[in-house]
KEKE-3310 file (N, C-alpha, C; in steps of 0.2 Angstrom, whole numbers, plus 5000, padded with zeros to 4 digits):
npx = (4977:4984:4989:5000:4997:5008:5014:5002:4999:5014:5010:5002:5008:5018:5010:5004:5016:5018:5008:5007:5019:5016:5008:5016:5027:5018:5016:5029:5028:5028:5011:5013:5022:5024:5025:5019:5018:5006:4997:5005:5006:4992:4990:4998:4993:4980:4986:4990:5006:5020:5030:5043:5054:5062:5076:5083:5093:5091:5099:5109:5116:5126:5124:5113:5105:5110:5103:5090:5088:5095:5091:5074:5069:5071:5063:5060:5060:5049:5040:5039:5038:5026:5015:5020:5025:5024:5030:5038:5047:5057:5064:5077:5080:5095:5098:5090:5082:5075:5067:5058:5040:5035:5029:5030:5045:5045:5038:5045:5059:5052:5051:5062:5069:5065:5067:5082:5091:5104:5107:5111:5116:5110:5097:5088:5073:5065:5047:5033:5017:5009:5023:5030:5048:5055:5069:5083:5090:5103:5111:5122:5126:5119:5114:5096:5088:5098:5095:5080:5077:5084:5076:5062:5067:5070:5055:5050)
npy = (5072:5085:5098:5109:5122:5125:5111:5106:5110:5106:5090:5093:5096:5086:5075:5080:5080:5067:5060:5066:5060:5047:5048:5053:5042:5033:5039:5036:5025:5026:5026:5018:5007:4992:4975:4962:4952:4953:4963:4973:4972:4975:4988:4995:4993:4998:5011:5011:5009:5003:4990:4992:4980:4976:4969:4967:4968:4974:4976:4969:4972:4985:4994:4991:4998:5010:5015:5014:5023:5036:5035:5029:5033:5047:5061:5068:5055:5049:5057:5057:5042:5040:5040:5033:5020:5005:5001:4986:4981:4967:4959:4952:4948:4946:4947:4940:4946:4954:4948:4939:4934:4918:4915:4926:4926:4913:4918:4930:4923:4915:4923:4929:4917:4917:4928:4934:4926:4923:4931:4943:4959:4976:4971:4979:4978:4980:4976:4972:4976:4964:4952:4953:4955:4971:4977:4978:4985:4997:5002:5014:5022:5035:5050:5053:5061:5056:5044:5043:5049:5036:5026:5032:5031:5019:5014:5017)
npz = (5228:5224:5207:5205:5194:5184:5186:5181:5168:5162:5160:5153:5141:5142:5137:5124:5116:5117:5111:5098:5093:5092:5081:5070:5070:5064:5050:5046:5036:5020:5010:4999:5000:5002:5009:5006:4990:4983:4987:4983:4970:4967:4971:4963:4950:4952:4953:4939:4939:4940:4950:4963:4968:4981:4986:5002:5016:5034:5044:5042:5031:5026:5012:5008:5019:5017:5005:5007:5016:5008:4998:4997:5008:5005:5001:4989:4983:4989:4985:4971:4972:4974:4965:4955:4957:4967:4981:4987:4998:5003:5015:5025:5038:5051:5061:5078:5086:5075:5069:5055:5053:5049:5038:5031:5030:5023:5010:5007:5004:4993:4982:4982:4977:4965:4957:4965:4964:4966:4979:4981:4988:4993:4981:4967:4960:4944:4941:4932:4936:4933:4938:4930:4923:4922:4925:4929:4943:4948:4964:4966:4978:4971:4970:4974:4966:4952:4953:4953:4941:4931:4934:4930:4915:4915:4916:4902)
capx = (4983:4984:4993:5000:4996:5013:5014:4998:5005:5021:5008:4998:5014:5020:5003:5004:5022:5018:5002:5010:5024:5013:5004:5021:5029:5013:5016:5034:5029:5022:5005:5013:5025:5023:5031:5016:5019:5000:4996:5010:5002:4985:4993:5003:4988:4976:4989:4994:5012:5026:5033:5050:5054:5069:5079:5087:5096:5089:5102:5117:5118:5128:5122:5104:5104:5110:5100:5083:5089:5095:5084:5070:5066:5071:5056:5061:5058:5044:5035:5040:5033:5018:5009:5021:5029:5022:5037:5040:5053:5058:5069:5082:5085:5099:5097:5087:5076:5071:5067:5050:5036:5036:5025:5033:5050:5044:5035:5053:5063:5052:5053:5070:5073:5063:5069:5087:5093:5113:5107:5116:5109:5104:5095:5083:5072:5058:5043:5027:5010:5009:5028:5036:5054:5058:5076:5089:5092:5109:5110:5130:5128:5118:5105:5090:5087:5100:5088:5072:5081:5086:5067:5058:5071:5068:5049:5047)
capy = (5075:5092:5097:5116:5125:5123:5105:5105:5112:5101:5085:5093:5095:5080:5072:5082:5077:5058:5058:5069:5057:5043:5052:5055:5038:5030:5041:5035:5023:5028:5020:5014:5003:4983:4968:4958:4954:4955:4970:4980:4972:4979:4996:4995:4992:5004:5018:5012:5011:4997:4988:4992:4976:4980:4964:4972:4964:4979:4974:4969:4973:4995:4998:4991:5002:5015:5013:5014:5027:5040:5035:5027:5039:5053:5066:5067:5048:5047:5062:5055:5034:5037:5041:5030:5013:5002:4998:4980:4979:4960:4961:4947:4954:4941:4949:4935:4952:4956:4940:4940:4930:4912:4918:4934:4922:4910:4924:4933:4918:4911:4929:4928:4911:4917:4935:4935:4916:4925:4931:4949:4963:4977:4969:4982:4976:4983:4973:4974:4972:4955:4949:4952:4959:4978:4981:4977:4995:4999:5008:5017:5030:5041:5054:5054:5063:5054:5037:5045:5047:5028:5022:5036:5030:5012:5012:5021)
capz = (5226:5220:5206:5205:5186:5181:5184:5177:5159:5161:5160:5145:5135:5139:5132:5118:5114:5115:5104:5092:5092:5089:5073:5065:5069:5062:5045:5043:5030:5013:5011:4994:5003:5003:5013:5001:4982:4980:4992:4979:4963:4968:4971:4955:4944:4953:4949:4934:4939:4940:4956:4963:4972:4984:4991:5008:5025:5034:5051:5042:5025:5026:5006:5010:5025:5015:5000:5011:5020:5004:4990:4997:5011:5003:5000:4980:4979:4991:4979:4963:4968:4978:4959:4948:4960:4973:4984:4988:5001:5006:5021:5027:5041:5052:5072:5082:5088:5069:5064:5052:5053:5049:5033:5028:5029:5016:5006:5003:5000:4986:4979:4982:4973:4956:4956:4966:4964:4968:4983:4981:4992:4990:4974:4966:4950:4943:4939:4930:4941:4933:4937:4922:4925:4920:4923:4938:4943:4952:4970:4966:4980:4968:4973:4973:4959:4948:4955:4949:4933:4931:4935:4924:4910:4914:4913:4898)
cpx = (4981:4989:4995:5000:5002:5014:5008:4999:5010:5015:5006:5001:5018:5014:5005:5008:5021:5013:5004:5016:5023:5010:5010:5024:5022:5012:5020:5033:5023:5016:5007:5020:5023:5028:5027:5015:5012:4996:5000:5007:4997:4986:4995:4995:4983:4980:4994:5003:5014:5028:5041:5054:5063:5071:5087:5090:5095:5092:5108:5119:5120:5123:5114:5102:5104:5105:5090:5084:5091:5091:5077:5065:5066:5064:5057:5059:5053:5039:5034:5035:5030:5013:5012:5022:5025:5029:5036:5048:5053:5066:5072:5084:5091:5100:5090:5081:5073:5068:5059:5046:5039:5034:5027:5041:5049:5042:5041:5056:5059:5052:5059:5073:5072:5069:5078:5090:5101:5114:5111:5111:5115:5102:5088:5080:5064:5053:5035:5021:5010:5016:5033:5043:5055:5066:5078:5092:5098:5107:5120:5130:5124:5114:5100:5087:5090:5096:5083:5072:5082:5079:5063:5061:5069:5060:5047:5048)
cpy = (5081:5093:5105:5116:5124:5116:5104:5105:5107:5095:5087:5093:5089:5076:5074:5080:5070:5057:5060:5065:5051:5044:5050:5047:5032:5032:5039:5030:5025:5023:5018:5008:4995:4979:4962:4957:4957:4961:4976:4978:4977:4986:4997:4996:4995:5009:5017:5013:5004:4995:4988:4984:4977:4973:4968:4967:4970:4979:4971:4971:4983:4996:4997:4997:5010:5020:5017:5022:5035:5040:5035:5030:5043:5057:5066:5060:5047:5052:5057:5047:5035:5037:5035:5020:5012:4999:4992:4978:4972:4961:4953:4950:4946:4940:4942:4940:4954:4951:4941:4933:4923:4913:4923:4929:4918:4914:4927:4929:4915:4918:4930:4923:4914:4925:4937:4929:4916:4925:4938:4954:4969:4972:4973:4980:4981:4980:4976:4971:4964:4950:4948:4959:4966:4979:4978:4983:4991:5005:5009:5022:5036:5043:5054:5055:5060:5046:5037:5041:5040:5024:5024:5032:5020:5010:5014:5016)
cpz = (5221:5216:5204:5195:5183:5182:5179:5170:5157:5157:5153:5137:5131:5132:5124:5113:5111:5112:5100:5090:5087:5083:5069:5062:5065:5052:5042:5037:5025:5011:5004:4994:5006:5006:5009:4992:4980:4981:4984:4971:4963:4968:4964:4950:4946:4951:4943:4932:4937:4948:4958:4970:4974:4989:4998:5013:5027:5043:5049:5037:5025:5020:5006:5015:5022:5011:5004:5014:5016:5001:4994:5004:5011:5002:4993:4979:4983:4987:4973:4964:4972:4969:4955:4951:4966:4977:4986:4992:5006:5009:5023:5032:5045:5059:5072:5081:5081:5064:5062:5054:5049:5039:5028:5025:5022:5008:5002:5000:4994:4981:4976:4975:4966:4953:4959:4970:4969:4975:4985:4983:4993:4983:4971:4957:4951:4938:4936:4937:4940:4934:4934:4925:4918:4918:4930:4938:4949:4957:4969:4971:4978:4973:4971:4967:4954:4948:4949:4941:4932:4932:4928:4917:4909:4913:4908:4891)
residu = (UNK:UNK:UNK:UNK:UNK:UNK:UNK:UNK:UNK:UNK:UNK:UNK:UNK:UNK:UNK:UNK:UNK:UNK:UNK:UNK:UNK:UNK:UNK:UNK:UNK:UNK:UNK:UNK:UNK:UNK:UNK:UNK:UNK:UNK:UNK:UNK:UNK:UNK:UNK:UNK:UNK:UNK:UNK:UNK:UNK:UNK:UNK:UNK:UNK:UNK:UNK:UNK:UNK:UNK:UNK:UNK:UNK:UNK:UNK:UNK:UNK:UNK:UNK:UNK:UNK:UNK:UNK:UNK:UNK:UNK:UNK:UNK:UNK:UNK:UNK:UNK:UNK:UNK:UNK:UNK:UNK:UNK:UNK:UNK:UNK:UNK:UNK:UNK:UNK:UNK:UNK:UNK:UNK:UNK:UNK:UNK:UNK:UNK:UNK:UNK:UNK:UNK:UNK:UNK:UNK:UNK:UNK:UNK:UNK:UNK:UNK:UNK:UNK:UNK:UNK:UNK:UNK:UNK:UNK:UNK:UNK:UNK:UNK:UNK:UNK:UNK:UNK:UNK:UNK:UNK:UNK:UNK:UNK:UNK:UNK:UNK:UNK:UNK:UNK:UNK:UNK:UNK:UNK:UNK:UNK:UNK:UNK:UNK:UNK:UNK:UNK:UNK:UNK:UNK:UNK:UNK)
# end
């Protein structure tokens, strides 16, 4: 089969398209981003930062949805905690299709039971490497920047 110079290009482009695609979707999360408490310690105390542990339903919960979606993939917040926060996002999610590991499941809930007994989601706290609780931060809608603010303020 022969393939004329313009199909030829057409194929090269696609290619290009779908490896460039897979680069990017491969970059979507910040390498200071955790699903493991001791994964985000070990980050935390190699940069001498703090831990943002973020209790989420990331398929039913709107504010969580939101929350992750203004603040925590904004570009202002992913500048500001790759140097200071190790993110620890513990997910509940409720769809069948997004059900976590067997592992990952018990993992959150016992986090859950120490650190968010109520069960109120979003729940953002901010913890030391070692565990110790910082602050219970509020998501109201702010921006980004009014965030940062509220973090910076609370580890200092």
């Amino acid at each position: 089969m022969r393939f004329a110079p313009t199909q030829i290009n057409m194929i090269r482009l696609l290619l290009v398209l779908l490896l460039g695609s897979s680069v990017v979707s491969a970059q979507d999360q910040p390498d200071n981003w955790f699903t493991d408490l001791a994964e985000a310690q070990a980050y935390a105390r190699q940069h001498q930062g703090q831990i943002l542990m973020v209790f989420a339903g990331s398929d039913w919960c709107k504010p969580c949805m939101t929350f992750k979606k203004d603040i925590l993939e904004s570009t202002d917040f992913v500048s500001y905690s790759k140097a200071q926060l190790a993110i620890l996002y513990l997910d509940f999610p409720a769809r069948k299709k997004n059900r976590l590991s067997r592992a990952q499941t018990e993992h959150n809930e016992a986090l859950a039971e120490k650190f968010n007994p109520q069960g109120i989601f979003p729940k953002i706290v901010l913890i030391t490497p070692e565990g110790v609780k910082l602050k219970l931060l509020e998501f109201k809608n702010q921006q980004p920047e009014h965030f940062i603010t509220t973090v910076k303020q609370s580890i200092q």
